[in-house]
PDB file of N, CA, C and O in Angstrom:
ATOM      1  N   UNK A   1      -1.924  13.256  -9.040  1.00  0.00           N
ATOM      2  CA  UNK A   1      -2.363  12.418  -7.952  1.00  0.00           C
ATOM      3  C   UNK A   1      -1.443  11.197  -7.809  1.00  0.00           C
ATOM      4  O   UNK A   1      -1.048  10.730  -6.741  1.00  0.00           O
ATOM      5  N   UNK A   2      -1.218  10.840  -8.787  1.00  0.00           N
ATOM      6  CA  UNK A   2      -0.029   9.280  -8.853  1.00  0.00           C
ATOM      7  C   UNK A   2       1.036   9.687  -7.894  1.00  0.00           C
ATOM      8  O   UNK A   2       1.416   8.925  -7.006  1.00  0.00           O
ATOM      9  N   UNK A   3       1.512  10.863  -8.063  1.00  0.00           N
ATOM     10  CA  UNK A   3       3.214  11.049  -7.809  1.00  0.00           C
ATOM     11  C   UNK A   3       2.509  11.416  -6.372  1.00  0.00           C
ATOM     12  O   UNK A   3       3.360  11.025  -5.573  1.00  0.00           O
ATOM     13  N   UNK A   4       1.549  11.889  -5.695  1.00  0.00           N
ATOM     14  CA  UNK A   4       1.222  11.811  -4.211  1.00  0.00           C
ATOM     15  C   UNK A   4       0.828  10.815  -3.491  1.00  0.00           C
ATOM     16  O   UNK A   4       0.832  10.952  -2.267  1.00  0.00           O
ATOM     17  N   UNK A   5       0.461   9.768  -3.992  1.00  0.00           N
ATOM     18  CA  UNK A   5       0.255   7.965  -3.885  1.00  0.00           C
ATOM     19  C   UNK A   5       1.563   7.405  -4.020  1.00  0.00           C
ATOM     20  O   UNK A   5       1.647   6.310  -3.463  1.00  0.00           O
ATOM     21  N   UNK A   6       2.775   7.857  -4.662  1.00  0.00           N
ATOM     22  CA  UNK A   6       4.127   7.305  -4.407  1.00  0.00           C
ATOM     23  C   UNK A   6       4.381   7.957  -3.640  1.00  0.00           C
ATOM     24  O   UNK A   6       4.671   7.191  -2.721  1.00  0.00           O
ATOM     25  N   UNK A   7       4.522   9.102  -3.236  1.00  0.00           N
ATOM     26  CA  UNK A   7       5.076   9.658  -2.221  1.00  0.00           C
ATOM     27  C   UNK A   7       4.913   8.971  -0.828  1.00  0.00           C
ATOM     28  O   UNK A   7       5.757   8.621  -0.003  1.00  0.00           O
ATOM     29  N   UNK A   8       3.335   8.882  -0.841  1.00  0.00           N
ATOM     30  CA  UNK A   8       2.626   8.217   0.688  1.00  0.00           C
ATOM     31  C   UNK A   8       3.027   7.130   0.638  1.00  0.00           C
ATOM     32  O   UNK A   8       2.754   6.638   1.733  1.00  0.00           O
ATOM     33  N   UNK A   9       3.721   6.128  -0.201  1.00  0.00           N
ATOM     34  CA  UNK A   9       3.892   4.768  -0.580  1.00  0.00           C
ATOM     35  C   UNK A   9       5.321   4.717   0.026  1.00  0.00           C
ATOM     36  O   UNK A   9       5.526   3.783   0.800  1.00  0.00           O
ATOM     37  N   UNK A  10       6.445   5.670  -0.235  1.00  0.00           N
ATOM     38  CA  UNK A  10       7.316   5.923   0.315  1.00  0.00           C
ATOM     39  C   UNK A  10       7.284   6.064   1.667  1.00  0.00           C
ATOM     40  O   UNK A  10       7.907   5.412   2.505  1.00  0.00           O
ATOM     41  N   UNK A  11       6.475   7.006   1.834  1.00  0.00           N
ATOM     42  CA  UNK A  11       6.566   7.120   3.660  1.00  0.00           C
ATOM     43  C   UNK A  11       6.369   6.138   4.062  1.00  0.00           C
ATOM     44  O   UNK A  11       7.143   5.770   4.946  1.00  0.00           O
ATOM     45  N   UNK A  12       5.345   5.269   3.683  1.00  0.00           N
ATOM     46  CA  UNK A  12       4.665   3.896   4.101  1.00  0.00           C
ATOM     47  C   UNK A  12       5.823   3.032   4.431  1.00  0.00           C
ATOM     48  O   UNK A  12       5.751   2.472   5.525  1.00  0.00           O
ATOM     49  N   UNK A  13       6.864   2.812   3.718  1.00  0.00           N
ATOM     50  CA  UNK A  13       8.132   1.628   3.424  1.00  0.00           C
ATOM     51  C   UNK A  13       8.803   1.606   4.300  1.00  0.00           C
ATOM     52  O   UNK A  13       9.463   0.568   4.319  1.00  0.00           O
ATOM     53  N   UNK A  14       9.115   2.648   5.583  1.00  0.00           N
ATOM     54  CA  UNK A  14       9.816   2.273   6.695  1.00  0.00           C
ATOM     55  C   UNK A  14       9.442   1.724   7.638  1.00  0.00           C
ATOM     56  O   UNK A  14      10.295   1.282   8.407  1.00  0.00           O
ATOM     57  N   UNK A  15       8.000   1.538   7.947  1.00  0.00           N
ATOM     58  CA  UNK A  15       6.956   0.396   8.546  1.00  0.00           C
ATOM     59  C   UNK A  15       7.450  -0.577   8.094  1.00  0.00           C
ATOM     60  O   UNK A  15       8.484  -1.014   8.599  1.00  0.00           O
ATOM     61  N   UNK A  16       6.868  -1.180   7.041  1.00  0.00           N
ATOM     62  CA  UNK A  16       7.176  -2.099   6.753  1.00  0.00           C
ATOM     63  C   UNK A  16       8.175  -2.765   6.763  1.00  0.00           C
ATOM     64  O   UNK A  16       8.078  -3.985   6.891  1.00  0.00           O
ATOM     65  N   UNK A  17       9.204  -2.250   6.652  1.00  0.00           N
ATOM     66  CA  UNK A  17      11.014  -2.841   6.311  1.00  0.00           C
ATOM     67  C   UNK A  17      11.507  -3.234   7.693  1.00  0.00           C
ATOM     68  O   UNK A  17      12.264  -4.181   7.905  1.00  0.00           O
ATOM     69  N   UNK A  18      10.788  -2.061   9.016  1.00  0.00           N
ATOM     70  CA  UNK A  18      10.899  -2.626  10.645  1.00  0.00           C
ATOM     71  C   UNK A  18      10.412  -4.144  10.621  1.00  0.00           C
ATOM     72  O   UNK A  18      11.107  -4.867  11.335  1.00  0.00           O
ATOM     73  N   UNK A  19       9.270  -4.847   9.892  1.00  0.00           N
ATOM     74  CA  UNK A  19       9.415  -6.037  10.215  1.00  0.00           C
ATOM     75  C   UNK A  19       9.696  -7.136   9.036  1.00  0.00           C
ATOM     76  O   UNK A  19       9.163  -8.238   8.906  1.00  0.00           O
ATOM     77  N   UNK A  20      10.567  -6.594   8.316  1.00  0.00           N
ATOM     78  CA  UNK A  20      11.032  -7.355   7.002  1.00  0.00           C
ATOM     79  C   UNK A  20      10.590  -7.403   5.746  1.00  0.00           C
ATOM     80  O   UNK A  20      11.035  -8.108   4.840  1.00  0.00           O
ATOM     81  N   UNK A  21       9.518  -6.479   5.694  1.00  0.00           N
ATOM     82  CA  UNK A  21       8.231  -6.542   4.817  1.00  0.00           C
ATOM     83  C   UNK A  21       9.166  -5.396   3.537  1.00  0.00           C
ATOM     84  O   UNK A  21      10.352  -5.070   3.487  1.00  0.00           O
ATOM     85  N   UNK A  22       7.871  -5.016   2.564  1.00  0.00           N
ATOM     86  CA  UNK A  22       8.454  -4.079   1.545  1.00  0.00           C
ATOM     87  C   UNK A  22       6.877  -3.978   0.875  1.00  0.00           C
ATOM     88  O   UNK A  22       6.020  -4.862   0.895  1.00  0.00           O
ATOM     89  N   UNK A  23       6.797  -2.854   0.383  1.00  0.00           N
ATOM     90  CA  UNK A  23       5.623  -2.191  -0.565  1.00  0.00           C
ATOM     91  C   UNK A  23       6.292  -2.210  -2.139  1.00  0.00           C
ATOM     92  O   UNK A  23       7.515  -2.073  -2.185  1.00  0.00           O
ATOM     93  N   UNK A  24       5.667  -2.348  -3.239  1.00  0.00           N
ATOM     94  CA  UNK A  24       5.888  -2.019  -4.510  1.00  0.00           C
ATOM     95  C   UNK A  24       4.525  -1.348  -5.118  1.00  0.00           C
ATOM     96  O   UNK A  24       3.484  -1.992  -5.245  1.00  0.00           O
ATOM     97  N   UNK A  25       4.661  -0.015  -5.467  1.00  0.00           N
ATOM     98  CA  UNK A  25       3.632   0.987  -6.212  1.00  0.00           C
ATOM     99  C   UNK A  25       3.524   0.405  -7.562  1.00  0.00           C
ATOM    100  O   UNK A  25       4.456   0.212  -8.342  1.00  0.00           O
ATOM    101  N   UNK A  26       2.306   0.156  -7.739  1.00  0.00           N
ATOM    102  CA  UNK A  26       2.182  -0.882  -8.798  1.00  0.00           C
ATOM    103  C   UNK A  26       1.472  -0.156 -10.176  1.00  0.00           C
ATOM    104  O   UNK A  26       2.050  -0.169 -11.263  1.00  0.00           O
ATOM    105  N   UNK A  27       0.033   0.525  -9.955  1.00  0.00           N
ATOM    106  CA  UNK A  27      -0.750   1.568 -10.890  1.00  0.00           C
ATOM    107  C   UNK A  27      -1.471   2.217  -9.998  1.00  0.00           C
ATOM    108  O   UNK A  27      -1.284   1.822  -8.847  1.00  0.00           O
ATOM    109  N   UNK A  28      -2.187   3.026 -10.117  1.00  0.00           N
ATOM    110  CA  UNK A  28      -3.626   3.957 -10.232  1.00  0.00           C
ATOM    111  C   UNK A  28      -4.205   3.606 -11.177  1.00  0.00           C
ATOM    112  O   UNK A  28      -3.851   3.921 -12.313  1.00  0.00           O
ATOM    113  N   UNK A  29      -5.487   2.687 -10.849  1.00  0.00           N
ATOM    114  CA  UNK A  29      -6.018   3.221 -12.140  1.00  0.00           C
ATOM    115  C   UNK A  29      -7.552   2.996 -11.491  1.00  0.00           C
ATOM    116  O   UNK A  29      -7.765   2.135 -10.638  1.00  0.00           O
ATOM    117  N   UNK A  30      -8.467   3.786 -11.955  1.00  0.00           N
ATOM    118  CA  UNK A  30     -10.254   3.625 -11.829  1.00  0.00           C
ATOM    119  C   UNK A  30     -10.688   3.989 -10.001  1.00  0.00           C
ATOM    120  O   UNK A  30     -11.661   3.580  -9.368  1.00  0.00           O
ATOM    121  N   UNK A  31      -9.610   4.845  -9.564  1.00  0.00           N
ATOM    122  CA  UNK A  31      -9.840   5.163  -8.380  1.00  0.00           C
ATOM    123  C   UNK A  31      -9.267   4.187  -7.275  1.00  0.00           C
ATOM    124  O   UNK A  31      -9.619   4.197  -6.095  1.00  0.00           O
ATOM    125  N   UNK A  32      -8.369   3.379  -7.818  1.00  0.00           N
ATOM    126  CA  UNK A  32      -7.731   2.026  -6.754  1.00  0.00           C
ATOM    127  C   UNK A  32      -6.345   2.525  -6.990  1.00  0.00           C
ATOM    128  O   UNK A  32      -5.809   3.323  -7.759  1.00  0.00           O
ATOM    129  N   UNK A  33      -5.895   1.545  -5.791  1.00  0.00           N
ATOM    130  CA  UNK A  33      -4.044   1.736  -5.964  1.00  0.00           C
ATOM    131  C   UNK A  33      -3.885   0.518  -5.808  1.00  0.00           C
ATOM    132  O   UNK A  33      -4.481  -0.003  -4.865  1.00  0.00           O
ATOM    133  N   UNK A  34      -3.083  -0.271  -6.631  1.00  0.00           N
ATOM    134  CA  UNK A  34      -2.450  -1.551  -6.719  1.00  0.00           C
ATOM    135  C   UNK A  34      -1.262  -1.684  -6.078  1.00  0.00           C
ATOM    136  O   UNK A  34      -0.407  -1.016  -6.660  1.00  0.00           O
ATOM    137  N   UNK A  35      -0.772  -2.346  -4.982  1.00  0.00           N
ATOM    138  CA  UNK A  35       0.249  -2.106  -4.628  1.00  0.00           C
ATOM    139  C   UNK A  35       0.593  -4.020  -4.815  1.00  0.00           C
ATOM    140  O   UNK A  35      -0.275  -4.826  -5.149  1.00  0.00           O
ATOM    141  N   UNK A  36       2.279  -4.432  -4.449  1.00  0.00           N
ATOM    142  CA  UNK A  36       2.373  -5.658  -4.363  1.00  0.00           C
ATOM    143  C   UNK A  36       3.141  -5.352  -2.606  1.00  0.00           C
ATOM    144  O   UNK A  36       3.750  -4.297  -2.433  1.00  0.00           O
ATOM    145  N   UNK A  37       3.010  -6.395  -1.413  1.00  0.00           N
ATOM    146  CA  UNK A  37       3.155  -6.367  -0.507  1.00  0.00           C
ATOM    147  C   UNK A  37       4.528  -7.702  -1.028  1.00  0.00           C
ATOM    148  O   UNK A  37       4.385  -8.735  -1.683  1.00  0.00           O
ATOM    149  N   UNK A  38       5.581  -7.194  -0.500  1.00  0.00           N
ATOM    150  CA  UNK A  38       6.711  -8.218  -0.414  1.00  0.00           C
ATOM    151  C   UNK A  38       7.625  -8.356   0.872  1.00  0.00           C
ATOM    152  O   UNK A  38       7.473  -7.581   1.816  1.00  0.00           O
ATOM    153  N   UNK A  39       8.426  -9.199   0.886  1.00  0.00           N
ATOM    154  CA  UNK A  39       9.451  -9.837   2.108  1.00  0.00           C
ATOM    155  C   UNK A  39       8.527 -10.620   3.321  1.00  0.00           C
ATOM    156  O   UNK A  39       7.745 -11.465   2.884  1.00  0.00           O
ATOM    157  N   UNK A  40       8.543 -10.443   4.591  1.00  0.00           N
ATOM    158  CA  UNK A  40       7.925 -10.907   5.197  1.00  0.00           C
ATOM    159  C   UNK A  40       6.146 -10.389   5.049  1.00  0.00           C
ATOM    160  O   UNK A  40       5.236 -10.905   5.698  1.00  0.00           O
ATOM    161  N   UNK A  41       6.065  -9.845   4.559  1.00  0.00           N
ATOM    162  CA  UNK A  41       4.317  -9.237   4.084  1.00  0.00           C
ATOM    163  C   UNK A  41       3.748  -9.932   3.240  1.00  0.00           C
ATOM    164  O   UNK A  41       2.620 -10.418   3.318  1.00  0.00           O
ATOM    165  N   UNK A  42       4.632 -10.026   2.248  1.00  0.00           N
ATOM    166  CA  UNK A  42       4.248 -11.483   1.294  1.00  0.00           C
ATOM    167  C   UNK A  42       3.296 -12.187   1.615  1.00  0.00           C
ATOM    168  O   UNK A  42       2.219 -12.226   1.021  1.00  0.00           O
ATOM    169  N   UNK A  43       3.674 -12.956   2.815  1.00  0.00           N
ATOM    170  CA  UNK A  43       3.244 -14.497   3.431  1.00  0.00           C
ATOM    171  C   UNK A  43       2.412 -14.060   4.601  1.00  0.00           C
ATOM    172  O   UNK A  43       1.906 -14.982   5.242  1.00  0.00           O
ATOM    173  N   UNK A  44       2.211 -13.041   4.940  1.00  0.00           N
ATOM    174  CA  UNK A  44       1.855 -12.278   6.434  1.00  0.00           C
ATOM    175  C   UNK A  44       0.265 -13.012   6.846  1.00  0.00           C
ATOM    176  O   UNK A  44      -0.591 -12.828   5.981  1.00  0.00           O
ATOM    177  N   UNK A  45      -0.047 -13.578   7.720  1.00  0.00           N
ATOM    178  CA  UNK A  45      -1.687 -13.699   7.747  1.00  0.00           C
ATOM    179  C   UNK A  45      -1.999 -12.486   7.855  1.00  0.00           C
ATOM    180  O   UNK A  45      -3.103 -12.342   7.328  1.00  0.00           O
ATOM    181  N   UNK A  46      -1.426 -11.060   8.457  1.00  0.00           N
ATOM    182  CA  UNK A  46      -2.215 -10.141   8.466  1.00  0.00           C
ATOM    183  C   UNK A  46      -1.881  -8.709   7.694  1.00  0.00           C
ATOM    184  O   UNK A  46      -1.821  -7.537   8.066  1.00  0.00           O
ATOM    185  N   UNK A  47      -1.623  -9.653   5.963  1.00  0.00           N
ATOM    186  CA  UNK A  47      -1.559  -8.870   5.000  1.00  0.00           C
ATOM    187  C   UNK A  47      -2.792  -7.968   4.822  1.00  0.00           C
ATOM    188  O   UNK A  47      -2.515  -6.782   4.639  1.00  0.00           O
ATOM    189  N   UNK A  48      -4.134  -8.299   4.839  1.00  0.00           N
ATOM    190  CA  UNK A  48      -4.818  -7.859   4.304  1.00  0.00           C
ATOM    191  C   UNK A  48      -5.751  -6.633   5.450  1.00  0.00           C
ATOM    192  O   UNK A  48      -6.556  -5.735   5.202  1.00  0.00           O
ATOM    193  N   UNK A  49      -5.095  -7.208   6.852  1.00  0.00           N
ATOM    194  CA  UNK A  49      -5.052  -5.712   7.765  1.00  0.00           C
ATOM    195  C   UNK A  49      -4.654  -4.709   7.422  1.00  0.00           C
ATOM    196  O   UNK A  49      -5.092  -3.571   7.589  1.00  0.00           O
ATOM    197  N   UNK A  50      -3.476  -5.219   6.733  1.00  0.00           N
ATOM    198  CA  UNK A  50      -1.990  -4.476   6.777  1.00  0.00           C
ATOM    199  C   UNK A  50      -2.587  -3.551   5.887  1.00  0.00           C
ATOM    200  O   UNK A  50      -2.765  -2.374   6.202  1.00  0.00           O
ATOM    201  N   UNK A  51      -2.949  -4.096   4.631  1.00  0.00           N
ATOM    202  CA  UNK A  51      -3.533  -3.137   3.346  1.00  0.00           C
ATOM    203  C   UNK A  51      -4.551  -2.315   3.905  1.00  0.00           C
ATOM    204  O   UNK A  51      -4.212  -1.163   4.176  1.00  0.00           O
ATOM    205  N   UNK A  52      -5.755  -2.665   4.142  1.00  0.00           N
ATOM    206  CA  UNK A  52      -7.539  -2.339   4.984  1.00  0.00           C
ATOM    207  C   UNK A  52      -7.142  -0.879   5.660  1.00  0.00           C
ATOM    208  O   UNK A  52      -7.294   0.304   5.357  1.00  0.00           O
ATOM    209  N   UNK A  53      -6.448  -1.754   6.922  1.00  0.00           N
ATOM    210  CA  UNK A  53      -6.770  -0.649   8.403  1.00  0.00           C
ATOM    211  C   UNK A  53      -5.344   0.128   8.258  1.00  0.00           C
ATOM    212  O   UNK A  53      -5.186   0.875   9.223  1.00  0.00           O
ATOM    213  N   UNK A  54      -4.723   0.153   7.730  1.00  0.00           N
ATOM    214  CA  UNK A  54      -2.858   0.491   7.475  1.00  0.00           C
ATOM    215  C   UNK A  54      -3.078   1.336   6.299  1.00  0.00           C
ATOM    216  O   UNK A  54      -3.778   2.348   6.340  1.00  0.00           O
ATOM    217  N   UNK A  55      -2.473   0.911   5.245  1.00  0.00           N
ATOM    218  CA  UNK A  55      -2.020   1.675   3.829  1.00  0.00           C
ATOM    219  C   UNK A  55      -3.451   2.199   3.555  1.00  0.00           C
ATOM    220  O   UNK A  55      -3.651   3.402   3.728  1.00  0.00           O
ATOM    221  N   UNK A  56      -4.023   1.750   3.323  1.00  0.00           N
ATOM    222  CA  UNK A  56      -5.591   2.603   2.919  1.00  0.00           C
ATOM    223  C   UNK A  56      -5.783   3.388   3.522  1.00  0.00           C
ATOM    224  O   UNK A  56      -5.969   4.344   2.770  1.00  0.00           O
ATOM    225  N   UNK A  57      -5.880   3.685   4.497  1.00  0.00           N
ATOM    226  CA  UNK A  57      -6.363   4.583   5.510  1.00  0.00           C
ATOM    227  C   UNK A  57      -5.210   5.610   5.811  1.00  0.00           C
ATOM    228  O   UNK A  57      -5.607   6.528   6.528  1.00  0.00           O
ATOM    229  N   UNK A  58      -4.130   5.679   5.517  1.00  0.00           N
ATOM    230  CA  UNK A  58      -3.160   6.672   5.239  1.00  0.00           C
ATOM    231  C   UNK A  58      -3.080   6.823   4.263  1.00  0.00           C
ATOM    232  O   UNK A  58      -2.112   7.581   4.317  1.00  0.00           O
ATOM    233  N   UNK A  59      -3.328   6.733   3.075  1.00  0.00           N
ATOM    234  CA  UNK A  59      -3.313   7.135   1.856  1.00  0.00           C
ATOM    235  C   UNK A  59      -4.976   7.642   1.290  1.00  0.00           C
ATOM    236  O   UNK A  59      -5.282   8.335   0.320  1.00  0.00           O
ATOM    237  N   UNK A  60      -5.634   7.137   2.081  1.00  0.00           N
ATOM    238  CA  UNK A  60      -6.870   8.344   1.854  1.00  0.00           C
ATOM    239  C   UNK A  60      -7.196   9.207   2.731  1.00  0.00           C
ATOM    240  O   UNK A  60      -8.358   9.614   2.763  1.00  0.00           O
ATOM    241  N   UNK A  61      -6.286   9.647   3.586  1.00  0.00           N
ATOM    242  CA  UNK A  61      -6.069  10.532   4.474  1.00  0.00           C
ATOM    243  C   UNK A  61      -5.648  11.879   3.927  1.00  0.00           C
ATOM    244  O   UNK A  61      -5.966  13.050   4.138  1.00  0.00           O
ATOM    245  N   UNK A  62      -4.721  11.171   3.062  1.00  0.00           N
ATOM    246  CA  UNK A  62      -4.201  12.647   2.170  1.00  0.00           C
ATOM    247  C   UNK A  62      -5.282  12.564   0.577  1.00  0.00           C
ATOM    248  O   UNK A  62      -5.750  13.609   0.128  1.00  0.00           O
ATOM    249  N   UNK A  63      -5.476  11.573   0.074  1.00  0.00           N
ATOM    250  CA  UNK A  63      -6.293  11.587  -1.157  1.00  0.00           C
ATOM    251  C   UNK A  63      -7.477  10.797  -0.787  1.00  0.00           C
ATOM    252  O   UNK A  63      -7.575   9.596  -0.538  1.00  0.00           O
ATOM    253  N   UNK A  64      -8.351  11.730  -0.805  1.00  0.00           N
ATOM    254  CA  UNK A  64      -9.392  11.203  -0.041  1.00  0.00           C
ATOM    255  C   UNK A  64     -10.656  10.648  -1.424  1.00  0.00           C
ATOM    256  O   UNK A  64     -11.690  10.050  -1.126  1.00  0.00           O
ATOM    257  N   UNK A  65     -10.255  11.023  -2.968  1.00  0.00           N
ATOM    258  CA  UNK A  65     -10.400  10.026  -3.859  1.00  0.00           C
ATOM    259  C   UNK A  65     -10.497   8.682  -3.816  1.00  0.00           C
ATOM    260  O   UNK A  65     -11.506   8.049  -4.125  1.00  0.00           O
ATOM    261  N   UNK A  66      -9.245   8.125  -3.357  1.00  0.00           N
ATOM    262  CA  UNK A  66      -8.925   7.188  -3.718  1.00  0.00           C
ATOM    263  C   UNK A  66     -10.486   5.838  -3.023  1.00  0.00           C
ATOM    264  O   UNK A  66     -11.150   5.833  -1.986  1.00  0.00           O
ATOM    265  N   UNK A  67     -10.467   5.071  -4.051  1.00  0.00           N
ATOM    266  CA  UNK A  67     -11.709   3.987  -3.275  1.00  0.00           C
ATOM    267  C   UNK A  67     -11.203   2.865  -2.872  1.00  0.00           C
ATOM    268  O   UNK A  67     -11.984   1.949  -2.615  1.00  0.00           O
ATOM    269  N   UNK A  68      -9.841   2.678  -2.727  1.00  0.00           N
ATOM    270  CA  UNK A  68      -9.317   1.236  -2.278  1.00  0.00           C
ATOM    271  C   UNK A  68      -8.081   1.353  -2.787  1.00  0.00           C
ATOM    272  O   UNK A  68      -7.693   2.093  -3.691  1.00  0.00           O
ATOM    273  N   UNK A  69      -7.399   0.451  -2.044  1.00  0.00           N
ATOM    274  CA  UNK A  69      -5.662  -0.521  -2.532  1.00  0.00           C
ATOM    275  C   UNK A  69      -5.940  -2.302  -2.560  1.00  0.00           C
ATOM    276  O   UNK A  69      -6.575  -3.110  -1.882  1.00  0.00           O
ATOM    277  N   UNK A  70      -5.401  -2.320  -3.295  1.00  0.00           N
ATOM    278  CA  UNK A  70      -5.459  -3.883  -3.711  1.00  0.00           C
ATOM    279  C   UNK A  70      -4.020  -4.407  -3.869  1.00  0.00           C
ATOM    280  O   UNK A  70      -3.165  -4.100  -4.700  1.00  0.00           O
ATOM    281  N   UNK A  71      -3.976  -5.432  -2.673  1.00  0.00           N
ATOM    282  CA  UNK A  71      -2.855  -6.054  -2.951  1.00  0.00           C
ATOM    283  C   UNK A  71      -2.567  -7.216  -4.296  1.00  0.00           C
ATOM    284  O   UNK A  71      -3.104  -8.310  -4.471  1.00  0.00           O
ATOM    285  N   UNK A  72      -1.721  -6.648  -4.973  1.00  0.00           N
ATOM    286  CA  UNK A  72      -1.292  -7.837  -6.482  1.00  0.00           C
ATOM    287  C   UNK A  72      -0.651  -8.999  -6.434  1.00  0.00           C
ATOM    288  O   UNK A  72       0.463  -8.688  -6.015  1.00  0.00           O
ATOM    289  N   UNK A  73      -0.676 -10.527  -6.662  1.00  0.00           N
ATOM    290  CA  UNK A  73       0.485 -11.060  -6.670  1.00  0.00           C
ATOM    291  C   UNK A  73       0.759 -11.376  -8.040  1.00  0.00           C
ATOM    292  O   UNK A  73       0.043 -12.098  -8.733  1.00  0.00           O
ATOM    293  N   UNK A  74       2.047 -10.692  -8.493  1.00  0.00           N
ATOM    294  CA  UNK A  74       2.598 -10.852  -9.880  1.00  0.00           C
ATOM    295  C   UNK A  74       3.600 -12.254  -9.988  1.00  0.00           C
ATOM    296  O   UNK A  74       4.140 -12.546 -11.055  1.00  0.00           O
TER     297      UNK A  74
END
């Protein structure tokens, strides 16, 4: 399941990079995906769209497991 959550994480990254932004696949673990949102996403007010109605919702499209993504700041 991990290596199909990077995969979708990959597809995900050319969105993002159109507006300066960047994804980092962070863990799986307990049914979540940790991701860190960087470049212009970082700072985004509408990071947490971005995660919600965006990356979540394409990534439980294909893994329909998954119970959430959580953006990290390391």
């Amino acid at each position: 399941m991990e290596d199909k959550i990077k995969e979708l994480i990959e597809n995900i990254r050319p969105y993002l990079n159109m507006d300066g932004g960047d994804i980092e696949y962070i863990k799986y673990e307990d049914g979540y995906v940790y991701v860190k949102l960087t470049g212009a996403c970082q700072d985004c007010m509408h990071q947490d769209m971005t995660i919600n109605e965006g990356i979540e919702e394409m990534i439980k499209q294909e893994v329909p497991e998954i119970k959430g993504v959580i953006n990290v700041t390391l």
